[in-house]
N, CA, C and O atoms as a GROMACS GRO file, in nm:
protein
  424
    1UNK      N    1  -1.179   1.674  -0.819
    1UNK     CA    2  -1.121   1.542  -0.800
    1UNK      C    3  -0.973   1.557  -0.765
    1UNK      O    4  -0.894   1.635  -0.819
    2UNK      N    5  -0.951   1.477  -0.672
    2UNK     CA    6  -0.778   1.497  -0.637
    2UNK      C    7  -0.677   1.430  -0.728
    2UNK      O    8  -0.730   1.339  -0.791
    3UNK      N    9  -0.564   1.445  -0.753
    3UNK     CA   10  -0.449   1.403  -0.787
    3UNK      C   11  -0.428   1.289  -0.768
    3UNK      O   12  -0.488   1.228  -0.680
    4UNK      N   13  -0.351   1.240  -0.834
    4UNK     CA   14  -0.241   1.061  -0.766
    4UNK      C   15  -0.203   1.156  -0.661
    4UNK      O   16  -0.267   1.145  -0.556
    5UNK      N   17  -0.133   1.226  -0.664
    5UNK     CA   18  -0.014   1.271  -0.600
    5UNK      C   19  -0.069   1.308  -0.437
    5UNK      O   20  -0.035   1.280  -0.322
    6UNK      N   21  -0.156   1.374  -0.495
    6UNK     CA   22  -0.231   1.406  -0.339
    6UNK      C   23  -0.285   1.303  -0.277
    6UNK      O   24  -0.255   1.284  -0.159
    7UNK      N   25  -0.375   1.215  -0.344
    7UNK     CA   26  -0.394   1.070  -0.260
    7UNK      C   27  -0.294   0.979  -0.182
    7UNK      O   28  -0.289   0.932  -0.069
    8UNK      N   29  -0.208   0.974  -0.302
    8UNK     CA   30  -0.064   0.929  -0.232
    8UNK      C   31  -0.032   0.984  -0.101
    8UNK      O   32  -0.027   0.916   0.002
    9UNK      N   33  -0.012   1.115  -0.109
    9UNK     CA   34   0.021   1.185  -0.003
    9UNK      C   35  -0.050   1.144   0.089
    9UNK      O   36   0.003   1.109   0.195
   10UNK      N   37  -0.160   1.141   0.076
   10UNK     CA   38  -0.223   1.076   0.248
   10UNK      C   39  -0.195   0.954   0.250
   10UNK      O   40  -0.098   0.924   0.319
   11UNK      N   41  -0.242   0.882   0.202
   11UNK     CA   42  -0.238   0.749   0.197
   11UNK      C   43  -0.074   0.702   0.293
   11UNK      O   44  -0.066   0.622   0.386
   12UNK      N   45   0.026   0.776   0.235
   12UNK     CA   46   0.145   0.797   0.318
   12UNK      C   47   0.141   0.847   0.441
   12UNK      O   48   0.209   0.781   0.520
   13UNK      N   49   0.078   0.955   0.494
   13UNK     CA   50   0.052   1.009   0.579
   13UNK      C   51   0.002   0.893   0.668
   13UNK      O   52   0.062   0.853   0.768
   14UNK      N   53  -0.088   0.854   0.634
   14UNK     CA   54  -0.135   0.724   0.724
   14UNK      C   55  -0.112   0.526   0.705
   14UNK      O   56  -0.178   0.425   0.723
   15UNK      N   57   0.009   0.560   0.663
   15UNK     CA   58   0.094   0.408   0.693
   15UNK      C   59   0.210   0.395   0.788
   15UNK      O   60   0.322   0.348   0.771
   16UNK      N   61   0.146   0.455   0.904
   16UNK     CA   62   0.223   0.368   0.999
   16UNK      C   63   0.146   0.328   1.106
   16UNK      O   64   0.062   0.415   1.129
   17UNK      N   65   0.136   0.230   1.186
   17UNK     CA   66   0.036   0.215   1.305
   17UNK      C   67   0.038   0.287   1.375
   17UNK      O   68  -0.072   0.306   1.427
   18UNK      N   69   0.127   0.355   1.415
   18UNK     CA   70   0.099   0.479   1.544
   18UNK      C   71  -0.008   0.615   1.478
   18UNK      O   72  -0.108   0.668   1.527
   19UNK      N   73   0.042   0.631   1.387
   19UNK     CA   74  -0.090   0.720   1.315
   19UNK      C   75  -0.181   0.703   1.334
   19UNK      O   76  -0.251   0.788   1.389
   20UNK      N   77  -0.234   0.564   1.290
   20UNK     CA   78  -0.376   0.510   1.288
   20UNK      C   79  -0.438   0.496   1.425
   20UNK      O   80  -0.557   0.519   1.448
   21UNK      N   81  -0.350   0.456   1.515
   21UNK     CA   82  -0.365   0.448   1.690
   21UNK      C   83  -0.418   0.620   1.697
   21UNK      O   84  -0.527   0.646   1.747
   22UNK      N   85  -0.328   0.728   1.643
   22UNK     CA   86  -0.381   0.829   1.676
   22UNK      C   87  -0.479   0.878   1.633
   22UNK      O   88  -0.544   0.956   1.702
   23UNK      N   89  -0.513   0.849   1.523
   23UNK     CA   90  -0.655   0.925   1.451
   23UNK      C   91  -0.804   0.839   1.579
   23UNK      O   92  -0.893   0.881   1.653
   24UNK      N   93  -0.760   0.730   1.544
   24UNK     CA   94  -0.851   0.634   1.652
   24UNK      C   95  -0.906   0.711   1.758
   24UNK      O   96  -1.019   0.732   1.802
   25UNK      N   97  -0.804   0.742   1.781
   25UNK     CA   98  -0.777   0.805   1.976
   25UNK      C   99  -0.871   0.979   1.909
   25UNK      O  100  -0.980   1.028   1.941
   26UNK      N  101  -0.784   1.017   1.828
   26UNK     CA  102  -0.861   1.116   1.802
   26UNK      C  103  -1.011   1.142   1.764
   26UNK      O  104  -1.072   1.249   1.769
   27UNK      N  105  -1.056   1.016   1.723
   27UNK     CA  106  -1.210   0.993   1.675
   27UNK      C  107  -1.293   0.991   1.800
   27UNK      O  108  -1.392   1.055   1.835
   28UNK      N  109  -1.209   0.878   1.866
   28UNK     CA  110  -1.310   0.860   2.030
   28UNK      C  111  -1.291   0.977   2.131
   28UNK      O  112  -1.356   0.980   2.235
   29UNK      N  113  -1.190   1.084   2.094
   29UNK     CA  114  -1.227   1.207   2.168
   29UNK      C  115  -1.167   1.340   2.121
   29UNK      O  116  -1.058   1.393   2.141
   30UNK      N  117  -1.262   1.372   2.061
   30UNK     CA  118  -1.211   1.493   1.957
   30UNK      C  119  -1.143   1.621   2.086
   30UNK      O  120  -1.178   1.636   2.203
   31UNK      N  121  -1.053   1.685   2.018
   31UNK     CA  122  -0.985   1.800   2.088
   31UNK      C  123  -0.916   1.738   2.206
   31UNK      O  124  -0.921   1.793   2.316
   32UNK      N  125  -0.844   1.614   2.185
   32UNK     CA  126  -0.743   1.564   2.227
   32UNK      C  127  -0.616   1.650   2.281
   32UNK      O  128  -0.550   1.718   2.202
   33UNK      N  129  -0.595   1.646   2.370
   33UNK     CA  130  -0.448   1.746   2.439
   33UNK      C  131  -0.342   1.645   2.366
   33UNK      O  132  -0.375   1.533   2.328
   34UNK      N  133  -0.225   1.691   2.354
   34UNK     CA  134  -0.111   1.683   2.301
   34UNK      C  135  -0.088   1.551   2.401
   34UNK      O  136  -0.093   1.432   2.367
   35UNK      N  137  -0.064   1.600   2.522
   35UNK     CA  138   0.014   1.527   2.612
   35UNK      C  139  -0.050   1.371   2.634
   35UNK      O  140   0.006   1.265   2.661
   36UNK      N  141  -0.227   1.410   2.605
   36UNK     CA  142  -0.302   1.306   2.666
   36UNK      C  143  -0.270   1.170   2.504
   36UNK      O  144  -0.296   1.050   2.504
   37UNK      N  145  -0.210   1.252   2.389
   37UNK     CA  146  -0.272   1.152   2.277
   37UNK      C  147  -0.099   1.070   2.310
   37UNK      O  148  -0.082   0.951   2.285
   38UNK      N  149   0.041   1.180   2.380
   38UNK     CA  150   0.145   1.045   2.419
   38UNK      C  151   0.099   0.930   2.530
   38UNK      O  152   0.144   0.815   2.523
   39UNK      N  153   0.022   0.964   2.616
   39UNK     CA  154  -0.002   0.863   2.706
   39UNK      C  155  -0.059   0.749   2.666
   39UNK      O  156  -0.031   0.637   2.709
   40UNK      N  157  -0.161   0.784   2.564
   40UNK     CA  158  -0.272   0.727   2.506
   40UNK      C  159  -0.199   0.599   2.394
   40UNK      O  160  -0.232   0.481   2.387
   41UNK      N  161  -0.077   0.681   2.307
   41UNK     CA  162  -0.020   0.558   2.259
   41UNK      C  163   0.109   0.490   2.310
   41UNK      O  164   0.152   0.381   2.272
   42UNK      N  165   0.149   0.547   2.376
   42UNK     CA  166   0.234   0.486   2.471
   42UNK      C  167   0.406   0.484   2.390
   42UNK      O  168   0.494   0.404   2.421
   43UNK      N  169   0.418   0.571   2.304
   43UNK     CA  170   0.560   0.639   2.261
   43UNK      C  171   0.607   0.770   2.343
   43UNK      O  172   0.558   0.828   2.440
   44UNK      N  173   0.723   0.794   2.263
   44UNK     CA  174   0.839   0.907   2.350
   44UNK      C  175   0.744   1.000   2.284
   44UNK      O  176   0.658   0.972   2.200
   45UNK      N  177   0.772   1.114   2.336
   45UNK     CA  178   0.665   1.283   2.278
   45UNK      C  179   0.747   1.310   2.200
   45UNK      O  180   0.709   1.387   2.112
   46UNK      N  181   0.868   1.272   2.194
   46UNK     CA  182   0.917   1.327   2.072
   46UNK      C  183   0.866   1.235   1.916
   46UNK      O  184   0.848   1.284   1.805
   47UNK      N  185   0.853   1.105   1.955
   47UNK     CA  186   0.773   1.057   1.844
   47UNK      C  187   0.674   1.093   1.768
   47UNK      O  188   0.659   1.124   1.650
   48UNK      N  189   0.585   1.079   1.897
   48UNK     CA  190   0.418   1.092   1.916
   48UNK      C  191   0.429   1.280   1.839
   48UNK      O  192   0.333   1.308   1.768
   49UNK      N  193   0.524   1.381   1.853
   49UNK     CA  194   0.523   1.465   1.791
   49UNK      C  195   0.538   1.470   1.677
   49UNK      O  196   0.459   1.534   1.607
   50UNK      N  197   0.647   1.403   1.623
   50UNK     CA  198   0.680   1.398   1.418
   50UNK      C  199   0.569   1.338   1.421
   50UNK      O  200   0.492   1.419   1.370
   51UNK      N  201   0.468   1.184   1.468
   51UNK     CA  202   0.328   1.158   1.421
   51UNK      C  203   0.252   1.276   1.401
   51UNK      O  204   0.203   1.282   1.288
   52UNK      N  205   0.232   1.350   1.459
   52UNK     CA  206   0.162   1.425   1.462
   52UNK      C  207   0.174   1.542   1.342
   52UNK      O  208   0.094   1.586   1.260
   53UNK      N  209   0.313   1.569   1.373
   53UNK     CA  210   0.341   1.714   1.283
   53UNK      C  211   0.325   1.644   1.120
   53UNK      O  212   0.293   1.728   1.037
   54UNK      N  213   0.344   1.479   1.057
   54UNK     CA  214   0.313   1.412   0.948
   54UNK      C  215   0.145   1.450   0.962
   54UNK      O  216   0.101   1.549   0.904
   55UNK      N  217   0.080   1.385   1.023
   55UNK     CA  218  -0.040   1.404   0.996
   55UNK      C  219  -0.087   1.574   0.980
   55UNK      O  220  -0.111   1.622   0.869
   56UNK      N  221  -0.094   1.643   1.086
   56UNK     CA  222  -0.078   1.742   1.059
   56UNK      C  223  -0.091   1.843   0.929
   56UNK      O  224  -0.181   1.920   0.895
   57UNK      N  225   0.050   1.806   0.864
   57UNK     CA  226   0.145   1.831   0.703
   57UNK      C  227  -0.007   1.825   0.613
   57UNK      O  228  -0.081   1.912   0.569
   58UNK      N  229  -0.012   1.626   0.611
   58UNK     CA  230  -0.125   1.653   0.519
   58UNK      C  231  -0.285   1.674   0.534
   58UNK      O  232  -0.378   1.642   0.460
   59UNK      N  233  -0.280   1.741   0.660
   59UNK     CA  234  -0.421   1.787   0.651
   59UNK      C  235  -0.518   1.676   0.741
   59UNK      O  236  -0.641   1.668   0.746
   60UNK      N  237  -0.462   1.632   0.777
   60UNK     CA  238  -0.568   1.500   0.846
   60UNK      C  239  -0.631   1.524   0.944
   60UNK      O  240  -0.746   1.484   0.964
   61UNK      N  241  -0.548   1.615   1.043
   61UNK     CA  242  -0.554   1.664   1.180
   61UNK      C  243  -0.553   1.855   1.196
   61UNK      O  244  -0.501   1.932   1.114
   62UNK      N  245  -0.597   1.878   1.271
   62UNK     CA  246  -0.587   1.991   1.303
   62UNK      C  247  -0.487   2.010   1.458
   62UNK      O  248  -0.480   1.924   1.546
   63UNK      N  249  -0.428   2.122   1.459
   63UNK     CA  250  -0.406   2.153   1.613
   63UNK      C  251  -0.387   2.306   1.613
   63UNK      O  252  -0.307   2.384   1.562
   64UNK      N  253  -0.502   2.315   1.697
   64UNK     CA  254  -0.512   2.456   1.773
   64UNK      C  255  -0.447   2.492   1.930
   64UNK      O  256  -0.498   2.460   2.037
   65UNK      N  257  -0.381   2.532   1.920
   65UNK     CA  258  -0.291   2.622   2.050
   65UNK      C  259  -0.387   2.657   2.188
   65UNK      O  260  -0.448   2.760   2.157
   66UNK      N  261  -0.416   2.625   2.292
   66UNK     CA  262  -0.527   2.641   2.391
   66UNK      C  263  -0.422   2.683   2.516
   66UNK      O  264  -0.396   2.593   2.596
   67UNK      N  265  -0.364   2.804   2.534
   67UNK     CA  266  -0.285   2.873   2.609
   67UNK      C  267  -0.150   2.726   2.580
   67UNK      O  268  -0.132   2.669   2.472
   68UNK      N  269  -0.080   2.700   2.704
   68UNK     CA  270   0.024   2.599   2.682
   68UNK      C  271   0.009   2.470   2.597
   68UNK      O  272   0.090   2.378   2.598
   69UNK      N  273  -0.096   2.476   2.531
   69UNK     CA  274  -0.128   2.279   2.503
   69UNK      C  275  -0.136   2.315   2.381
   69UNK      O  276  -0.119   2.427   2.335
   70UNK      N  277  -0.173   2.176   2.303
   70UNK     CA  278  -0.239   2.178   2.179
   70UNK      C  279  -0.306   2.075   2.125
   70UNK      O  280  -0.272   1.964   2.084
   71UNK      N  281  -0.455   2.160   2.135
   71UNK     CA  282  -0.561   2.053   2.105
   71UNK      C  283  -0.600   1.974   1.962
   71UNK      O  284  -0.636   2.043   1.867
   72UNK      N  285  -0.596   1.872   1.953
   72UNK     CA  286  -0.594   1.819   1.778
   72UNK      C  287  -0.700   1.740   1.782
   72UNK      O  288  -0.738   1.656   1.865
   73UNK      N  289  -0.739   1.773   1.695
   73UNK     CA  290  -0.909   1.691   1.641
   73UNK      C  291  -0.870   1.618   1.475
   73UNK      O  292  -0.782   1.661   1.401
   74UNK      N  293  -0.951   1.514   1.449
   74UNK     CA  294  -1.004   1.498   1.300
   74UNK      C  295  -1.002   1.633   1.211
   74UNK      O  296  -1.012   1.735   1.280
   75UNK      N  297  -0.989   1.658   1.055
   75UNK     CA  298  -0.980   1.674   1.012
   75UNK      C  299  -1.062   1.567   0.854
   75UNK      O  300  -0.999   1.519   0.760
   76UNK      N  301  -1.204   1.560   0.874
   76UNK     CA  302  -1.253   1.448   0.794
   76UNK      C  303  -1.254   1.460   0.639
   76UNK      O  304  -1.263   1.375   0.550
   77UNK      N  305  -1.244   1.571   0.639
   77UNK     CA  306  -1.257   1.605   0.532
   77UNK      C  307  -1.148   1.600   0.382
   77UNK      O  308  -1.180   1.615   0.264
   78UNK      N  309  -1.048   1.579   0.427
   78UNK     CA  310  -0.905   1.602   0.421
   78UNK      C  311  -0.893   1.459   0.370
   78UNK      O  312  -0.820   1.446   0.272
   79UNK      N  313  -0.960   1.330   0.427
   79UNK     CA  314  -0.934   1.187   0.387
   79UNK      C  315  -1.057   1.166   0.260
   79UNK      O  316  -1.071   1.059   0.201
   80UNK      N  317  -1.142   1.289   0.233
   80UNK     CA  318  -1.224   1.240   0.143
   80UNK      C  319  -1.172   1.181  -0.025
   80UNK      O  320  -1.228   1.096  -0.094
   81UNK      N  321  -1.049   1.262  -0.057
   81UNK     CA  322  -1.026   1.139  -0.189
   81UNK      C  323  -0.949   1.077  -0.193
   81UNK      O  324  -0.891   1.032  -0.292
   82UNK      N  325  -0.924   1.052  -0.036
   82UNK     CA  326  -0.871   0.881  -0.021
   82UNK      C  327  -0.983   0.786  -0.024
   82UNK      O  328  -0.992   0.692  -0.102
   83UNK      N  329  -1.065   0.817   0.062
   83UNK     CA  330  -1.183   0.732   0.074
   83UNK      C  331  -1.324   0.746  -0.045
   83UNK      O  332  -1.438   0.700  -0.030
   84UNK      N  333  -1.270   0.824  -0.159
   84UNK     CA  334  -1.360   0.809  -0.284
   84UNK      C  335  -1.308   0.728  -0.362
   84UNK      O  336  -1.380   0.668  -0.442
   85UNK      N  337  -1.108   0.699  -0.356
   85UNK     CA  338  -1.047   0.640  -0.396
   85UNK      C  339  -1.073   0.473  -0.371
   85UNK      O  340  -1.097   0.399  -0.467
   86UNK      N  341  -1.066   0.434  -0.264
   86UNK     CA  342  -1.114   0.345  -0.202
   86UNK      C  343  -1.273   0.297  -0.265
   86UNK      O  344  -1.280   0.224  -0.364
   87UNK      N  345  -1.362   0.334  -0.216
   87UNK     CA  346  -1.457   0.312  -0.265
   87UNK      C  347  -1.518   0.295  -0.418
   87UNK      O  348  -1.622   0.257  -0.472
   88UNK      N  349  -1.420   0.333  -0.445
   88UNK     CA  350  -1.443   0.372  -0.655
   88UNK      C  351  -1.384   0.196  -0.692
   88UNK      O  352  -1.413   0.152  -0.803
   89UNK      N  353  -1.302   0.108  -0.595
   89UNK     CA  354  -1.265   0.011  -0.626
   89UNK      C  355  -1.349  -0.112  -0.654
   89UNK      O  356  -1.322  -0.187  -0.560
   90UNK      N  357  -1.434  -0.173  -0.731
   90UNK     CA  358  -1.538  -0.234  -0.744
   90UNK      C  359  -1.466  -0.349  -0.807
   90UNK      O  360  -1.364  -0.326  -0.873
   91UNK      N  361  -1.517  -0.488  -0.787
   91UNK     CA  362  -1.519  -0.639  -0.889
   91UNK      C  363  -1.554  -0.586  -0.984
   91UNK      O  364  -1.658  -0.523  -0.999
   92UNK      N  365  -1.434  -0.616  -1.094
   92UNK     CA  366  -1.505  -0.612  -1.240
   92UNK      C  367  -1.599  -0.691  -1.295
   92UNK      O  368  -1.611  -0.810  -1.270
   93UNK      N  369  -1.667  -0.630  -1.369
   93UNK     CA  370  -1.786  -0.728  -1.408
   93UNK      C  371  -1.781  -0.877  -1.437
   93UNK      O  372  -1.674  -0.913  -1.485
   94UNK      N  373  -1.859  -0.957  -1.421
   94UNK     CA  374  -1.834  -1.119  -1.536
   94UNK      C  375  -1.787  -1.078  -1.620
   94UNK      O  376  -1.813  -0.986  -1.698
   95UNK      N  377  -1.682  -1.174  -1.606
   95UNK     CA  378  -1.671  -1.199  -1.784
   95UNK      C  379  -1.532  -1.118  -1.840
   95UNK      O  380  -1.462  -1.135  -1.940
   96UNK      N  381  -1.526  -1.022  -1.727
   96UNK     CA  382  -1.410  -0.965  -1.763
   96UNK      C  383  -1.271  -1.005  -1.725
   96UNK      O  384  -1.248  -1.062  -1.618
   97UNK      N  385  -1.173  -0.972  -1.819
   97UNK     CA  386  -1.074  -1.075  -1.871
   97UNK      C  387  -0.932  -1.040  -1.742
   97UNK      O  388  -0.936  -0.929  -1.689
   98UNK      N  389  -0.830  -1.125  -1.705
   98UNK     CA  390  -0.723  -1.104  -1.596
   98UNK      C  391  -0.790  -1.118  -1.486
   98UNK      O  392  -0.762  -1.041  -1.394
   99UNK      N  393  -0.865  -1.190  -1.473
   99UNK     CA  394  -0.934  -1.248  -1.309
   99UNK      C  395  -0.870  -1.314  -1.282
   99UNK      O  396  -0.873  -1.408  -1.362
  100UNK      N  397  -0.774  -1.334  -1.175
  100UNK     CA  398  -0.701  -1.461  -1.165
  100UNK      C  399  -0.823  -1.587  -1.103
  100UNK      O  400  -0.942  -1.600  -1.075
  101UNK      N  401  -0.714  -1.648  -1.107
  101UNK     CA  402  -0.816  -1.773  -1.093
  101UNK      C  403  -0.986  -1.793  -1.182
  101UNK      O  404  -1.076  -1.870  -1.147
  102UNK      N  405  -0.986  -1.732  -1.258
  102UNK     CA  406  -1.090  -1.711  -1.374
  102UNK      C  407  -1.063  -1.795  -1.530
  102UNK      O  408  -0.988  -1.729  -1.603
  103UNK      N  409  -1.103  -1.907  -1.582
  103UNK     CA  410  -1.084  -1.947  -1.710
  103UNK      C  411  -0.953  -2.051  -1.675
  103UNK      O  412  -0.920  -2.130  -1.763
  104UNK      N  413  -0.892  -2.050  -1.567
  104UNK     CA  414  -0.810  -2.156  -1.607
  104UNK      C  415  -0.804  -2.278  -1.614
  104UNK      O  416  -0.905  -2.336  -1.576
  105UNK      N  417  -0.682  -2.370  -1.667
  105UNK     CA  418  -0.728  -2.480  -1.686
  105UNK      C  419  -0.732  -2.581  -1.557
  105UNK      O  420  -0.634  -2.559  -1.487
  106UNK      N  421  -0.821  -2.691  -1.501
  106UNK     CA  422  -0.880  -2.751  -1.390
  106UNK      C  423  -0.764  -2.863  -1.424
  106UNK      O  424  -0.754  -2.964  -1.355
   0.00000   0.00000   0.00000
């Protein structure tokens, strides 16, 4: 089971929209060229690079070196205890107490 700390860490990793534009981009075509994922979101490469080298950091993404380029794919595995995190979030049962809008007075 992961950490706060490590969940955090992604969870950070992926709060900004250009991230999320990139994983996107990266989902609909894995082994993405460097150059093709700046066109794709439409920032400076120097941006679209710290996006990258963040994601990167925590594991989200991969990039492998293909003579001059560098190809970056998903990394799915890496978001799994974010997304156990996520999912572990359930409605508390009836009845149970700090529901807002639950018991008050009409």
């Amino acid at each position: 089971m992961a950490t706060d700390e490590t969940t955090a860490a992604l969870a950070k990793a992926l709060a900004h929209p250009a991230r999320i534009r990139i994983l996107r981009l990266l989902q609909a075509t894995p082994g993405c060229i460097g150059g093709d994922i700046v066109g794709a979101v439409g920032l400076a490469q120097s941006t679209v690079s710290e996006h990258l080298r963040i994601l990167k950091s925590a594991g989200v993404i991969t990039g492998e070196i293909d003579g001059p380029r560098v190809c970056y794919a998903l990394n799915p595995a890496a978001l799994a205890p974010l997304a156990e995190m996520i999912m572990g979030f359930t409605p508390p049962p009836d009845g149970a107490c700090c529901i807002p809008g639950k018991d008050e007075p009409a």
